[in-house]
mmCIF file of the N, C-alpha and C atoms, coordinates in Angstrom:
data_MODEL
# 
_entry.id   MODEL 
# 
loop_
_atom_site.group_PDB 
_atom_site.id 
_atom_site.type_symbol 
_atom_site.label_atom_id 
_atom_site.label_alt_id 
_atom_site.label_comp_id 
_atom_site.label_asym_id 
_atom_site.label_entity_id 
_atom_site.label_seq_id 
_atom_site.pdbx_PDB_ins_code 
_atom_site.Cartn_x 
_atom_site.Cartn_y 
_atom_site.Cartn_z 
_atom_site.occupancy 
_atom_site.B_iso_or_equiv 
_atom_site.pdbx_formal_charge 
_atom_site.auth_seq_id 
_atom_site.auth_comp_id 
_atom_site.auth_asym_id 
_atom_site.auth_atom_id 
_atom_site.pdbx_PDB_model_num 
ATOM 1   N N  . UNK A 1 1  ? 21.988 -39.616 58.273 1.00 0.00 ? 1  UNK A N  1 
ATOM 2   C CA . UNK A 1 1  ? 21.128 -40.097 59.347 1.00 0.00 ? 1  UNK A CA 1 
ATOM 3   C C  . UNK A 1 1  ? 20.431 -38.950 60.060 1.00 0.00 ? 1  UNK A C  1 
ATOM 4   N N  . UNK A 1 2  ? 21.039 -38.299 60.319 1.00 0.00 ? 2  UNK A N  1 
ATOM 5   C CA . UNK A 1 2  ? 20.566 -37.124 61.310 1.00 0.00 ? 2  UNK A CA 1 
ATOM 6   C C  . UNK A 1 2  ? 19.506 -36.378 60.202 1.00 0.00 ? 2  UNK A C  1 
ATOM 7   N N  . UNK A 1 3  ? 19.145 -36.017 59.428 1.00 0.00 ? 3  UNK A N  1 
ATOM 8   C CA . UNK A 1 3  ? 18.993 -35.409 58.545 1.00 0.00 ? 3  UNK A CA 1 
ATOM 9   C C  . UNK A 1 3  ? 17.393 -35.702 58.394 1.00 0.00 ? 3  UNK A C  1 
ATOM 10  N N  . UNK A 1 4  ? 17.403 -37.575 58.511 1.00 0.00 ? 4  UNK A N  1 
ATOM 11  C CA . UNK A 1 4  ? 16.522 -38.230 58.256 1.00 0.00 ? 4  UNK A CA 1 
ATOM 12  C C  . UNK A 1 4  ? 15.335 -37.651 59.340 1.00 0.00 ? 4  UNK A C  1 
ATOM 13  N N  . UNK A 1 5  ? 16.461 -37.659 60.885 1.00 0.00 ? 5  UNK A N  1 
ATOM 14  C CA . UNK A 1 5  ? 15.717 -37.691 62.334 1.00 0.00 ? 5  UNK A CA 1 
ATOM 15  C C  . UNK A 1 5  ? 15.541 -36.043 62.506 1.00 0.00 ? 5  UNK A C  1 
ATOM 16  N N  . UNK A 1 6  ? 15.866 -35.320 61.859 1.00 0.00 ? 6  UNK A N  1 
ATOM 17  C CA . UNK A 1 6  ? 15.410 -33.849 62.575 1.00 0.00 ? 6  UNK A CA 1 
ATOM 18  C C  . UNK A 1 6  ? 13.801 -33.512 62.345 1.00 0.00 ? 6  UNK A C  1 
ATOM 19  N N  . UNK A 1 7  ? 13.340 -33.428 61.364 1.00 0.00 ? 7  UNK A N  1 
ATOM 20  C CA . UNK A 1 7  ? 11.853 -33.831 61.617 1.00 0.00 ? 7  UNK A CA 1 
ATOM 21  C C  . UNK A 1 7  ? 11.008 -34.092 63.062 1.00 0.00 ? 7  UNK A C  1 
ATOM 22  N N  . UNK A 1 8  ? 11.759 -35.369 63.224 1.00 0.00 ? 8  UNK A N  1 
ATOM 23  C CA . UNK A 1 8  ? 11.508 -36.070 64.647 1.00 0.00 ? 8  UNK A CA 1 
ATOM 24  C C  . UNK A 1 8  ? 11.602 -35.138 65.844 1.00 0.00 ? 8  UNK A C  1 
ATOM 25  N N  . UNK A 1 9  ? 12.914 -34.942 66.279 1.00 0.00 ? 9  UNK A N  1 
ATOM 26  C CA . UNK A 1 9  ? 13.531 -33.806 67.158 1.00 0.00 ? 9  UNK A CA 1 
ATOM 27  C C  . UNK A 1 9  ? 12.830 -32.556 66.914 1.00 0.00 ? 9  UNK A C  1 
ATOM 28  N N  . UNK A 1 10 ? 12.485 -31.555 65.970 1.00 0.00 ? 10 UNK A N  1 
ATOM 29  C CA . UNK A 1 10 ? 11.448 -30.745 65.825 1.00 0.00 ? 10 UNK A CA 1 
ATOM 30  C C  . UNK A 1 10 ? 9.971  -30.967 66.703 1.00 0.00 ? 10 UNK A C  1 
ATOM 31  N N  . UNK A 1 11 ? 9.502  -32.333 65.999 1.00 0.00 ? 11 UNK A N  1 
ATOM 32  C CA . UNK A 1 11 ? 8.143  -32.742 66.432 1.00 0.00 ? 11 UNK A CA 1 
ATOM 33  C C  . UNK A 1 11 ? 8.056  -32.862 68.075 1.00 0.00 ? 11 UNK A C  1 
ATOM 34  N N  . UNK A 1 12 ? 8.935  -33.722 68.343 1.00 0.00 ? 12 UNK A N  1 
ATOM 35  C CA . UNK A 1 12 ? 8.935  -33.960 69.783 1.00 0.00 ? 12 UNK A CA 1 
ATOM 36  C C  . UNK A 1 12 ? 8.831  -32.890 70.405 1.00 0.00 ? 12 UNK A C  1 
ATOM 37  N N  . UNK A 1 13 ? 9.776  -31.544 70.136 1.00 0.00 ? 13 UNK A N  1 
ATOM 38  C CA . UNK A 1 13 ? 10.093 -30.192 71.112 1.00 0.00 ? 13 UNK A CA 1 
ATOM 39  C C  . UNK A 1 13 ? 8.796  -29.530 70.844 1.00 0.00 ? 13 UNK A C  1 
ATOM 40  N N  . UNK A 1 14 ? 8.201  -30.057 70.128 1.00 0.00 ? 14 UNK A N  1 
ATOM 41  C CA . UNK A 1 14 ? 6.640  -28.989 70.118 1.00 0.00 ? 14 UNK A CA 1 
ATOM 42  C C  . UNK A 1 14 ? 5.406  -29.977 70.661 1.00 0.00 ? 14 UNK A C  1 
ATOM 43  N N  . UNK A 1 15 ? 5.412  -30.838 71.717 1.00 0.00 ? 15 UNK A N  1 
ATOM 44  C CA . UNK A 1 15 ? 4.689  -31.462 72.378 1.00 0.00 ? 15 UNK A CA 1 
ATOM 45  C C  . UNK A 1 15 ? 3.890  -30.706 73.045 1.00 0.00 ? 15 UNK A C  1 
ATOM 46  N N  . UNK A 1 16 ? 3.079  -30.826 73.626 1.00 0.00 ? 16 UNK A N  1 
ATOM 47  C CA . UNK A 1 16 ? 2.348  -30.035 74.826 1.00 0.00 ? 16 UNK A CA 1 
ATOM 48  C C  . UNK A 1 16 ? 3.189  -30.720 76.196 1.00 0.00 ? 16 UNK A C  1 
ATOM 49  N N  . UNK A 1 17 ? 2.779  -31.381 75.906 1.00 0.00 ? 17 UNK A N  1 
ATOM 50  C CA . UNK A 1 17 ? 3.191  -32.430 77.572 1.00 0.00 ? 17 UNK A CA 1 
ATOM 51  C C  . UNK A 1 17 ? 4.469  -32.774 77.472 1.00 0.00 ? 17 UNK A C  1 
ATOM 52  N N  . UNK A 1 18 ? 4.787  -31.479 78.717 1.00 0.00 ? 18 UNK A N  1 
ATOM 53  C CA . UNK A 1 18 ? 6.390  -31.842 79.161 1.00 0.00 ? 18 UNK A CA 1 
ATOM 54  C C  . UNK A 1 18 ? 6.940  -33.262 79.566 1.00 0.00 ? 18 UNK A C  1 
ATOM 55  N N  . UNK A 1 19 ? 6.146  -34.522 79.927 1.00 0.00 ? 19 UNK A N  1 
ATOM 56  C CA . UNK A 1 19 ? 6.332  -35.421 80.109 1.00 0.00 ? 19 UNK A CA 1 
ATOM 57  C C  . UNK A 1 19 ? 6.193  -36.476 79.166 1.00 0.00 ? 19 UNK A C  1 
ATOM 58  N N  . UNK A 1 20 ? 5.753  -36.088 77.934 1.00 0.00 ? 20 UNK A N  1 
ATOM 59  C CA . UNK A 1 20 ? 5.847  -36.891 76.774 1.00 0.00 ? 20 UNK A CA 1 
ATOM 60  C C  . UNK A 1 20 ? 6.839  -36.337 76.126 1.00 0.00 ? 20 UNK A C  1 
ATOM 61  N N  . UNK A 1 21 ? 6.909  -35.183 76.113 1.00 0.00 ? 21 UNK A N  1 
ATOM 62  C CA . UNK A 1 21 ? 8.293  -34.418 75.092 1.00 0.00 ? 21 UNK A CA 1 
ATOM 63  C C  . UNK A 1 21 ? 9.423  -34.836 76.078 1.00 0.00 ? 21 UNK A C  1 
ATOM 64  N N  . UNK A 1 22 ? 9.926  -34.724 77.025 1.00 0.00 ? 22 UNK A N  1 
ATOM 65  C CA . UNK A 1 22 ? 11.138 -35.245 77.851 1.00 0.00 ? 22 UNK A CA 1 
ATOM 66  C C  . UNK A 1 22 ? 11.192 -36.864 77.548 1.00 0.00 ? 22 UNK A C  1 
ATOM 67  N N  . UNK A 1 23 ? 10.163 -37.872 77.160 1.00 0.00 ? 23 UNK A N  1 
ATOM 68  C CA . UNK A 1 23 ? 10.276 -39.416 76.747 1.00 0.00 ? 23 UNK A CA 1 
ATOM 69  C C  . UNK A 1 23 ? 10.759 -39.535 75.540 1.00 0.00 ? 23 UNK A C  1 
ATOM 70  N N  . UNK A 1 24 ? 9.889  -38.618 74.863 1.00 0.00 ? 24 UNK A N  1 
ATOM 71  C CA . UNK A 1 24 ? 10.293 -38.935 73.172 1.00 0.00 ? 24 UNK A CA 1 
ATOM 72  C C  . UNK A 1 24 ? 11.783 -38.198 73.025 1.00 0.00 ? 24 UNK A C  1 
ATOM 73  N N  . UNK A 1 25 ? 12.511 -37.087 73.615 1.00 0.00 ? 25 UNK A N  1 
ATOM 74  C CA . UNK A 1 25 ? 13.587 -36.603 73.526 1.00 0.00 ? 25 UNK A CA 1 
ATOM 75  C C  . UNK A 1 25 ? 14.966 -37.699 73.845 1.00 0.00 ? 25 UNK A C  1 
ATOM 76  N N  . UNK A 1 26 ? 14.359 -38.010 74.933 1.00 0.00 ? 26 UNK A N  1 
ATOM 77  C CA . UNK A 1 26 ? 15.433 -39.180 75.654 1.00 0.00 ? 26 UNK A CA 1 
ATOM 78  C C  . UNK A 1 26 ? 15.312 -40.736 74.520 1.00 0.00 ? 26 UNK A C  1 
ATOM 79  N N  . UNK A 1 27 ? 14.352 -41.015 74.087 1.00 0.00 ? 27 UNK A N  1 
ATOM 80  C CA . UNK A 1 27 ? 13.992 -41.783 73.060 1.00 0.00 ? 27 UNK A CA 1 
ATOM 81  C C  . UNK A 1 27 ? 15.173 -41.417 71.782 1.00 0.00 ? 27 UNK A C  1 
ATOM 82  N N  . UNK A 1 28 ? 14.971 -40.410 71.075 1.00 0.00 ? 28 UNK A N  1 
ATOM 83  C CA . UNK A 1 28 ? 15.703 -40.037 70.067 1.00 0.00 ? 28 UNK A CA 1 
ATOM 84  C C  . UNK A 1 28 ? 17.071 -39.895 70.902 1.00 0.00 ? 28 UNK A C  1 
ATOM 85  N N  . UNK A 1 29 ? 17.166 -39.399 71.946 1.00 0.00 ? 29 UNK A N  1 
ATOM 86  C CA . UNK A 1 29 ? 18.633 -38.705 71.770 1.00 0.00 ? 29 UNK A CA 1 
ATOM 87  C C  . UNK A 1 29 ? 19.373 -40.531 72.365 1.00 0.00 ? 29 UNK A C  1 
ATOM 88  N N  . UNK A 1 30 ? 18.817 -41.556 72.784 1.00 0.00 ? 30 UNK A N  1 
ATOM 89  C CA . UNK A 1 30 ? 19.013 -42.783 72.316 1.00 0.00 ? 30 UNK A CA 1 
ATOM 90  C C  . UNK A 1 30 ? 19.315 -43.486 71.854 1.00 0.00 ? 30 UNK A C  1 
ATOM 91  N N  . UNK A 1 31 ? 18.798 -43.226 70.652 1.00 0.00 ? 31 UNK A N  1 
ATOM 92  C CA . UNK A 1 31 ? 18.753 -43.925 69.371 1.00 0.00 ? 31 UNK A CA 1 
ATOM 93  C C  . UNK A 1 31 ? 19.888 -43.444 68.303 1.00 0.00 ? 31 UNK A C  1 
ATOM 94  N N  . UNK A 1 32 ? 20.474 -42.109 68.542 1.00 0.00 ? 32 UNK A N  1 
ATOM 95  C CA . UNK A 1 32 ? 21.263 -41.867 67.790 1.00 0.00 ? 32 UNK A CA 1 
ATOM 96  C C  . UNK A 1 32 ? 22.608 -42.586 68.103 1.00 0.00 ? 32 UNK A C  1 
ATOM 97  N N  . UNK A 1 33 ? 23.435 -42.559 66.846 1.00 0.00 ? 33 UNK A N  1 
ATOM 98  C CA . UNK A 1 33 ? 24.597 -42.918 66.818 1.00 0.00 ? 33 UNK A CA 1 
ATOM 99  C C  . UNK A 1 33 ? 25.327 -42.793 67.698 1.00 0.00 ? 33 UNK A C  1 
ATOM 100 N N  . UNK A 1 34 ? 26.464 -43.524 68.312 1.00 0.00 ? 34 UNK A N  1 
ATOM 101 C CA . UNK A 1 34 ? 27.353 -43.040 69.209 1.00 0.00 ? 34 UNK A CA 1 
ATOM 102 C C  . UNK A 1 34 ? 28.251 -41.749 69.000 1.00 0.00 ? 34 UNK A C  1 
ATOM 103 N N  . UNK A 1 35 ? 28.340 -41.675 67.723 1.00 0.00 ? 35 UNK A N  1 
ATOM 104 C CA . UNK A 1 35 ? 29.445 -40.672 67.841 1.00 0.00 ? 35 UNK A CA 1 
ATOM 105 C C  . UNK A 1 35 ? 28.877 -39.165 68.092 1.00 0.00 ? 35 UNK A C  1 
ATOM 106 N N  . UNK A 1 36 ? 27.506 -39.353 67.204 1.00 0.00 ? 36 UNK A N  1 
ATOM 107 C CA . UNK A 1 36 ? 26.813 -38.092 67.130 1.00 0.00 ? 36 UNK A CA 1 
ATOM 108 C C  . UNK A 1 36 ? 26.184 -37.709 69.102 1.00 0.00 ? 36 UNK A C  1 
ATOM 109 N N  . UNK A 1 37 ? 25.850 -38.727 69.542 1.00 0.00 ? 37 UNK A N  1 
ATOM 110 C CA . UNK A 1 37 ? 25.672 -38.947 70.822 1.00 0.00 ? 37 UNK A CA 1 
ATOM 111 C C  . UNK A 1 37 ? 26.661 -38.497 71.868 1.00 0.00 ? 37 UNK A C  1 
ATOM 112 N N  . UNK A 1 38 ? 27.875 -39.085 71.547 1.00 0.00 ? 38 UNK A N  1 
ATOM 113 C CA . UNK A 1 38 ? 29.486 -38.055 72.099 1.00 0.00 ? 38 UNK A CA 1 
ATOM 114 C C  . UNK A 1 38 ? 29.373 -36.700 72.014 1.00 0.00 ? 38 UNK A C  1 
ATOM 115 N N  . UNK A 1 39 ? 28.980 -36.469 70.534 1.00 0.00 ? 39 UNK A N  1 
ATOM 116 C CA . UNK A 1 39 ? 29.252 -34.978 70.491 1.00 0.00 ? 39 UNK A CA 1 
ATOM 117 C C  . UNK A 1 39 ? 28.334 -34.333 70.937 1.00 0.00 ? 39 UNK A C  1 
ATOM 118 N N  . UNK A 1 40 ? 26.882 -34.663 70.891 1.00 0.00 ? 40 UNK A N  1 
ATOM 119 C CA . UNK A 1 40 ? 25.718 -33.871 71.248 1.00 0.00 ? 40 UNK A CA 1 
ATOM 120 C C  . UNK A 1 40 ? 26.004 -33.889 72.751 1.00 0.00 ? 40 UNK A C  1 
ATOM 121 N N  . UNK A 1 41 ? 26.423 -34.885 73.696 1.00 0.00 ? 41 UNK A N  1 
ATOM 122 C CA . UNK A 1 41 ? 26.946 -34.589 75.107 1.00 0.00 ? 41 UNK A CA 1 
ATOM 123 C C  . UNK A 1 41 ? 28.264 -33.632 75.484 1.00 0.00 ? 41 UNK A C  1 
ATOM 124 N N  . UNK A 1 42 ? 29.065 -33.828 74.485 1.00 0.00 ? 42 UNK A N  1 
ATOM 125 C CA . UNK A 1 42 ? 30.051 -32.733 74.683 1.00 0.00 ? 42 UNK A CA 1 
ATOM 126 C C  . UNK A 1 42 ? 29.642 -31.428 74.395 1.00 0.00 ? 42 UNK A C  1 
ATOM 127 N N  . UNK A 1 43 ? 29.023 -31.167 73.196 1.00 0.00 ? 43 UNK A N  1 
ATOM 128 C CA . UNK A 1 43 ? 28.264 -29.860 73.356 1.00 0.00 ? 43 UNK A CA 1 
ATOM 129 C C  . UNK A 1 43 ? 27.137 -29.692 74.399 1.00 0.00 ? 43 UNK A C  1 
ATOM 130 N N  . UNK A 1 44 ? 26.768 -30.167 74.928 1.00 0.00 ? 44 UNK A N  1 
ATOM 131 C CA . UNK A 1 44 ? 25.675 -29.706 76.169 1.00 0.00 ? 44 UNK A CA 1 
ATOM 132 C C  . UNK A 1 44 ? 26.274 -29.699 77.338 1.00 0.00 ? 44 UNK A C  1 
ATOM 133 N N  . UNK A 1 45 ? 28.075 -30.006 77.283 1.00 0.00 ? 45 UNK A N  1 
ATOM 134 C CA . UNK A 1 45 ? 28.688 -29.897 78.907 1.00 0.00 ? 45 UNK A CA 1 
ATOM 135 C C  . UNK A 1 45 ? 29.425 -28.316 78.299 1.00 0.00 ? 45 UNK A C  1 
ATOM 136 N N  . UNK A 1 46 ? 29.651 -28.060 77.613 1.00 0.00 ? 46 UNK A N  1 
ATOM 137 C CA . UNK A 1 46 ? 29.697 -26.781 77.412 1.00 0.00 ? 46 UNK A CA 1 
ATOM 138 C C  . UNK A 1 46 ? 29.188 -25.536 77.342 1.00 0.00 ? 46 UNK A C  1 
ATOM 139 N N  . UNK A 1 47 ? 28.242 -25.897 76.893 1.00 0.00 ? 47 UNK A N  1 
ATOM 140 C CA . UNK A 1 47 ? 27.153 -25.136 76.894 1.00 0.00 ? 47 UNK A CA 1 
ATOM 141 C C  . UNK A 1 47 ? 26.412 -24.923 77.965 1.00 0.00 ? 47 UNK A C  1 
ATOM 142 N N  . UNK A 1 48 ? 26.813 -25.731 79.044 1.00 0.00 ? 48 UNK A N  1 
ATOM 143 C CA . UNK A 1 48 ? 26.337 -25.597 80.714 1.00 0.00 ? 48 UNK A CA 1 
ATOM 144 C C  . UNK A 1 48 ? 27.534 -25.068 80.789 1.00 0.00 ? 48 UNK A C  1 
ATOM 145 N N  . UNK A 1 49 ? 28.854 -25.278 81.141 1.00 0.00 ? 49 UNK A N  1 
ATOM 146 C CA . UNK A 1 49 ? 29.550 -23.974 81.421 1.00 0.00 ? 49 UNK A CA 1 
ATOM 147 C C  . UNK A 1 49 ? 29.631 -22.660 81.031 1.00 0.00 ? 49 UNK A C  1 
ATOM 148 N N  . UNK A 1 50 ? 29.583 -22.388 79.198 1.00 0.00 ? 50 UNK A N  1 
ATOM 149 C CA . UNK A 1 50 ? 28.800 -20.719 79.437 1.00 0.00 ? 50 UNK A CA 1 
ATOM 150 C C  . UNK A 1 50 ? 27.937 -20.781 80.054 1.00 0.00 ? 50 UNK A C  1 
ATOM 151 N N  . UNK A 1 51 ? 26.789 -21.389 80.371 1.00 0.00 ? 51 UNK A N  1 
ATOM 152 C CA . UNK A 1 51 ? 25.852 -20.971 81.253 1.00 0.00 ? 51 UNK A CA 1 
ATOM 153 C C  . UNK A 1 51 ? 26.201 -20.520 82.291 1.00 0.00 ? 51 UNK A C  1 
ATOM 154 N N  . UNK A 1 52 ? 27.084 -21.191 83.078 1.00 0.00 ? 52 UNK A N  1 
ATOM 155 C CA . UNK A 1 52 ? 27.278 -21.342 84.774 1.00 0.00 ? 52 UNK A CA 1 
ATOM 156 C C  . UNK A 1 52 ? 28.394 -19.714 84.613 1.00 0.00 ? 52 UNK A C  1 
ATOM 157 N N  . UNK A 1 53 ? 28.955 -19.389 83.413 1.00 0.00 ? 53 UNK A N  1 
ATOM 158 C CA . UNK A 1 53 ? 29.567 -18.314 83.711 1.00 0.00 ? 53 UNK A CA 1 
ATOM 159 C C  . UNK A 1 53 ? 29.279 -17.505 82.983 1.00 0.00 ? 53 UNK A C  1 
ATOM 160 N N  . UNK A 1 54 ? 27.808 -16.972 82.466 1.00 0.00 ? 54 UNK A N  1 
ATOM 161 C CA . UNK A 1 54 ? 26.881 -16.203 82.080 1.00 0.00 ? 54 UNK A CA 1 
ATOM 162 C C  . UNK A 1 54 ? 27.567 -14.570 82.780 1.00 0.00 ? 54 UNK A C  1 
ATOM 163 N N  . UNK A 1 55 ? 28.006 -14.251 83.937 1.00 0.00 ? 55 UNK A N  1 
ATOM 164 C CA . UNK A 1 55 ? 28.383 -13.016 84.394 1.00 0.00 ? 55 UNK A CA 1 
ATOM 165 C C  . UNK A 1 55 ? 29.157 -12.710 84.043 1.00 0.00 ? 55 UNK A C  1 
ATOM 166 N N  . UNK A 1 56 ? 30.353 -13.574 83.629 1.00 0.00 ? 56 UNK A N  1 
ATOM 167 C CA . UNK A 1 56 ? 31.314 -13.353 83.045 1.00 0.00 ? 56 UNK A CA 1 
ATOM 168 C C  . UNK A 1 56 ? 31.697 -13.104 81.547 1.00 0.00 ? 56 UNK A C  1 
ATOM 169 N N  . UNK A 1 57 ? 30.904 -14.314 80.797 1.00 0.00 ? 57 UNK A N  1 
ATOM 170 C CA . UNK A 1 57 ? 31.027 -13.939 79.393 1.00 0.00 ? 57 UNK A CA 1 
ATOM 171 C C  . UNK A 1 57 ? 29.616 -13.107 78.679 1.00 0.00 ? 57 UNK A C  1 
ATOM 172 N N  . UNK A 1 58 ? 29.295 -12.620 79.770 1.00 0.00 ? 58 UNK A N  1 
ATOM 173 C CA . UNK A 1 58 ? 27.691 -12.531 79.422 1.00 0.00 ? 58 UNK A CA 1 
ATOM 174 C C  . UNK A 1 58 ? 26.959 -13.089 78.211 1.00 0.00 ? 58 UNK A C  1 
ATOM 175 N N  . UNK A 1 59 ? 27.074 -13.929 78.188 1.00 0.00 ? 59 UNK A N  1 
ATOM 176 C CA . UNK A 1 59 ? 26.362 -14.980 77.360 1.00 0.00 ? 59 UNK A CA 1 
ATOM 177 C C  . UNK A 1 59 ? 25.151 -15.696 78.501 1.00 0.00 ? 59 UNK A C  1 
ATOM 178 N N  . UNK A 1 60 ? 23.724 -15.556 77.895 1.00 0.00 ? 60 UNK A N  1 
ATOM 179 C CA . UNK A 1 60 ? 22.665 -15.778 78.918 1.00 0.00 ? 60 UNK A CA 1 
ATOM 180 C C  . UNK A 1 60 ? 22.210 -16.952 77.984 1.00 0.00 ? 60 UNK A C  1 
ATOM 181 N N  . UNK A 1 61 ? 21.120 -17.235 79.780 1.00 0.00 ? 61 UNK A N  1 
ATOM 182 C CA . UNK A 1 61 ? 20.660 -19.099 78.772 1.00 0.00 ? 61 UNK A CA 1 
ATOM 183 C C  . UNK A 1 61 ? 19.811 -18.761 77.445 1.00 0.00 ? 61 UNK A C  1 
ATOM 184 N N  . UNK A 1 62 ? 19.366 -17.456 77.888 1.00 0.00 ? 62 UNK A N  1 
ATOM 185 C CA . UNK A 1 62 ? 18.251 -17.416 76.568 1.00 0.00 ? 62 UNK A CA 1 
ATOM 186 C C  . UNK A 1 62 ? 18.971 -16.987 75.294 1.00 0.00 ? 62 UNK A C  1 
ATOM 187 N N  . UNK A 1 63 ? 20.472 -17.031 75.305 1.00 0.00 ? 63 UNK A N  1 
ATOM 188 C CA . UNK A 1 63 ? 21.104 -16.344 74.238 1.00 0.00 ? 63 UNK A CA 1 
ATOM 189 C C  . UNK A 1 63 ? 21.603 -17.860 73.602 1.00 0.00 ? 63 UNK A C  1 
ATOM 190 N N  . UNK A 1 64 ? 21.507 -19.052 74.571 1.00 0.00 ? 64 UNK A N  1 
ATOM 191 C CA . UNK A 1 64 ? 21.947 -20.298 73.817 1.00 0.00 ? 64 UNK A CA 1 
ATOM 192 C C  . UNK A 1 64 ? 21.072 -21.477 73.382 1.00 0.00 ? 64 UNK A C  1 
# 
């Protein structure tokens, strides 16, 4: 499945308009499966905590 949709997810992130690319993102990230949906949220609450402790692990946003 995913495989099918990355294409998609590509296309969308190269929008011009931050307000059409933030619709079509929320659109796809939607539409996906639950499980893949679990995990893509569990990896993005993590990935906000290295962020939030960037001084510490020095790991920066632009490094993730």
């Amino acid at each position: 499945f995913l495989t099918d949709k990355y294409a998609d997810f590509i296309d969308a992130n190269r929008k011009e308009d931050p307000v059409e690319r933030l619709k079509t993102l929320k659109r796809l990230i939607h539409d996906l499966p639950e499980h893949h949906y679990e995990t893509l949220k569990f990896l993005s609450a993590h990935l906000k905590t290295v962020a939030e402790n960037s001084e510490k692990n020095k790991v920066f946003e632009r490094n993730i």
